[in-house]
N, C-alpha and C positions, 0 to 999 in steps of 0.2 A: 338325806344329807350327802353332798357328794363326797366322793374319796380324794384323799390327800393330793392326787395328781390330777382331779377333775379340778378341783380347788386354785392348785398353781395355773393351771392352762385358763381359768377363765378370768383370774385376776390378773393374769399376761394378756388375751383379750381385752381387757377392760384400760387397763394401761394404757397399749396400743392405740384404743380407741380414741383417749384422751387425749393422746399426743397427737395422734392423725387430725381430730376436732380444732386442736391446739392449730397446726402447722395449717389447717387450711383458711382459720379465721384472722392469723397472721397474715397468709396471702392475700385475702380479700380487704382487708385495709391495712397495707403495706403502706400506706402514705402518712401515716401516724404510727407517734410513738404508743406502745402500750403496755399497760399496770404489768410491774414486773419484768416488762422487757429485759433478756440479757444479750441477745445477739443485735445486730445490726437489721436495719430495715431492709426488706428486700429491694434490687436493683430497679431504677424506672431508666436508666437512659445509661448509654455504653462506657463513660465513664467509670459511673459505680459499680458496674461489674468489672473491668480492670482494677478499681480499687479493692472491690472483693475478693478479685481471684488471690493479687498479692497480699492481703491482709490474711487466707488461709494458709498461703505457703511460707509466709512468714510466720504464721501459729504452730506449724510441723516443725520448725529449724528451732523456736526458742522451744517445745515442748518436747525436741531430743535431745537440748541441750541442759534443762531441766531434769528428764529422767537420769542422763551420766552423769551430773555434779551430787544431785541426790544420791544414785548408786556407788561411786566413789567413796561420799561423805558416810554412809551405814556398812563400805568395806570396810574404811580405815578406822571405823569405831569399832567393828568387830575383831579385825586381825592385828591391831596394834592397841589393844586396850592392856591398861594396870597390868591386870594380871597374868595373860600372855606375855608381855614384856615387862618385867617389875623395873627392868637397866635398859630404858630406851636409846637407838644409838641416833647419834647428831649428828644427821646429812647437813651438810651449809649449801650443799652446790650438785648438781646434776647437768651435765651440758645438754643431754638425749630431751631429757625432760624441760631443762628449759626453751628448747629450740622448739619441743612442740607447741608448749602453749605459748608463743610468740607467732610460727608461723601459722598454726589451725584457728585462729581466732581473727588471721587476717585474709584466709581465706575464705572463711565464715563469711567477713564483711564485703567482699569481694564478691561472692554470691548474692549477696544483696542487692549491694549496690547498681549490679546492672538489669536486675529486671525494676529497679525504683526509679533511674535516670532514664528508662523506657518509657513509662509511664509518667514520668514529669513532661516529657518533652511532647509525650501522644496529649495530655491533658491541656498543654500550652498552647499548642498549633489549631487552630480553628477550619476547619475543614470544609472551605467554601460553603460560607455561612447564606442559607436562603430569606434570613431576615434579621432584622434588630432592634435589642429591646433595652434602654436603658433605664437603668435602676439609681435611687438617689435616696440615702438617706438623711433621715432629721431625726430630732431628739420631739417624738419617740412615733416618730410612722416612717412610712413606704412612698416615693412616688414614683412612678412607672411612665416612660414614654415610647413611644411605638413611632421612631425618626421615619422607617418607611412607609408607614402608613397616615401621612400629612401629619405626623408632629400629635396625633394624640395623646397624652397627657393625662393622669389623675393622681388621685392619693388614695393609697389605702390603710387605715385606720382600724382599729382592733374594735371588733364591736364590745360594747359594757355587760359587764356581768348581767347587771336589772332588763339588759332591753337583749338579750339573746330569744331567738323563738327556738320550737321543737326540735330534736334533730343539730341544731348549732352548738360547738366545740369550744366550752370556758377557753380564753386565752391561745385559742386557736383560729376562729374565723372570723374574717375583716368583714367592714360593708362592702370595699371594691375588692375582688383578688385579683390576681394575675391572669390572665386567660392568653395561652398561646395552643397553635397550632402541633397535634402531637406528628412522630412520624416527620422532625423536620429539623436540620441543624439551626439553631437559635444562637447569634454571638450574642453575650449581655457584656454590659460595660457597667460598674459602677463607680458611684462617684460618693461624697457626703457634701455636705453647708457646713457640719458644726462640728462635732465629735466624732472621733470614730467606731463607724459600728461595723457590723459583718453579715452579709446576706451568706443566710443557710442554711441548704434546703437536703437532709439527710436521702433522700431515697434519691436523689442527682447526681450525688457526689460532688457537690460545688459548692465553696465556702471561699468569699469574696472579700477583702476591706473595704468600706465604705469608706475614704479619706477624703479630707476636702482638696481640693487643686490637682487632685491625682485621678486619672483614669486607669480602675483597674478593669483589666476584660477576663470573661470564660467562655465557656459554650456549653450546651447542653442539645440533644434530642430526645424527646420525651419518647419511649416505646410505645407506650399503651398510654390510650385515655383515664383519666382518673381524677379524682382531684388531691396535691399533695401539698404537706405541709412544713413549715422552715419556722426557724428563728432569729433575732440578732443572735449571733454569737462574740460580740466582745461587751463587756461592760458599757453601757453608754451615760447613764445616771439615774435618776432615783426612780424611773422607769421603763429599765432596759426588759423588765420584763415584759413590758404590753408592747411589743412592736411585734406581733408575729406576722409569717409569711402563708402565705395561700395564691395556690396555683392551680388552674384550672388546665387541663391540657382537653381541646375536644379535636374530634375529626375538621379536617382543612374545609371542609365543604360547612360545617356548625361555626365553625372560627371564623368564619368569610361573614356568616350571617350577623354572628356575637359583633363584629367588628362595625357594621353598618349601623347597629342599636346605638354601640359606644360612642359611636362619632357625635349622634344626635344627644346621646346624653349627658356629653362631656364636651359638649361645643362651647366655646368664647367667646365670650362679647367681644366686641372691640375695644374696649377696657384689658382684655386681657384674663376677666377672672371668668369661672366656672362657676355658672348659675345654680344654684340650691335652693334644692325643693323643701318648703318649710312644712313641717306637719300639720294638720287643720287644728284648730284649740290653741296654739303657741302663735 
């Protein structure tokens, strides 16, 4: 049986372990949300790490602002309670003190506000974009067009529960996804037909309105290959929930090849529509 302190050190180990198991199977499918998740998904493209970096240093300023209101609030219960003071005296007015918390709370926001106006305007500006993908929502899919690449065009549509194979993501993976080149600035434009939805894809950091007559733009550069996943994020109607997003990010030289297949497999008649391929039996 070990001793008490063999005991602590190895269920410290064992913890450790968990966490580490934990933190690295987060990383390897970072592009999905998972059971229990509390932090955020880790970054795929330089955006979301500016969104991150701000989102901790915004965690530090409300979590010191949290511990002095809390420690104030169990000062003044302890050193001005009943029975300390049975004849409480009645301040109406302090000028020292009111001047601080009128000016400290506007510096607070002051602080804020300019690493947030940094990062609105770095997130706005598109940074000589190497290609363009526009995005269009319907009630309730995806259609994706690639203007530099001769106007290819599709849809992608959430695959059904009954017809997912091995390996495929309930309410997660489409028949078409996205496929773009990782390692590359991507402008995306969206647009909608009907309602408004919102292309958003959490490991990007880009969260888009899909409106009708409106073009809204972002960018993205995906860091690493992967494949990542999004959702609408506004209401769109009694089946906002099956429009998800999937992205395939591969190396430019796999992109190049993906994009040759796409052409042939999403060519138009002269009709204008996209030939589908029917299942044999039906």
């Amino acid at each position: 049986m070990l001793p008490r302190s063999g005991t602590a050190r190895a269920l410290t180990a064992a913890l450790l372990a968990v966490a580490g198991i934990s933190a690295i199977s987060t990383i390897a499918r970072a592009a999905e949300p998972q059971p229990w998740q509390i932090g955020m998904q880790p970054a795929a493209t330089p955006v979301r790490e500016h969104l991150s970096a701000l989102h901790d240093e915004l965690l530090v300023i409300i979590t010191l602002i949290t511990l002095f209101v809390l420690g104030l609030l169990v000062y003044a219960m302890w050193r001005f309670n009943e029975r300390r003071h049975p004849a409480p005296t009645r301040t109406s007015h302090n000028t020292v003190i009111e001047m601080l918390w009128t000016v400290i709370p506007v510096l607070i926001l002051v602080i804020i506000a300019i690493p947030s106006f940094k990062l609105m305007y770095y997130m706005d500006r598109v940074p000589d974009p190497e290609m363009t993908i526009k995005v269009t929502g319907h009630q309730w899919y995806w259609s994706y067009e690639y203007p530099d690449q001769g106007g290819l065009t599709f849809d992608s549509n959430i695959i059904p529960e009954n017809e997912l194979k091995p390996g495929q993501k309930r309410l997660l993976d489409v028949d078409n996804p996205l496929v773009v080149p990782a390692d590359t600035v991507i402008r995306v434009q969206i647009t909608g037909t009907d309602v408004i939805h919102s292309w958003f894809i959490p490991s990007f950091g880009v969260q888009e309105y899909a409106i009708v007559g409106r073009l809204n733009e972002s960018w993205m550069k995906v860091e690493h290959e992967g494949t990542y996943y999004g959702q609408c994020n506004q209401i769109c109607g009694v089946n906002h929930a099956f429009m998800p997003i999937k992205i395939e990010a591969l190396s430019k030289g796999a992109f190049q090849n993906w994009l040759v297949d796409a052409k042939k497999k999403f060519a138009r008649r002269d009709d204008g529509t996209v030939p589908v391929r029917v299942a044999a039996g039906n």
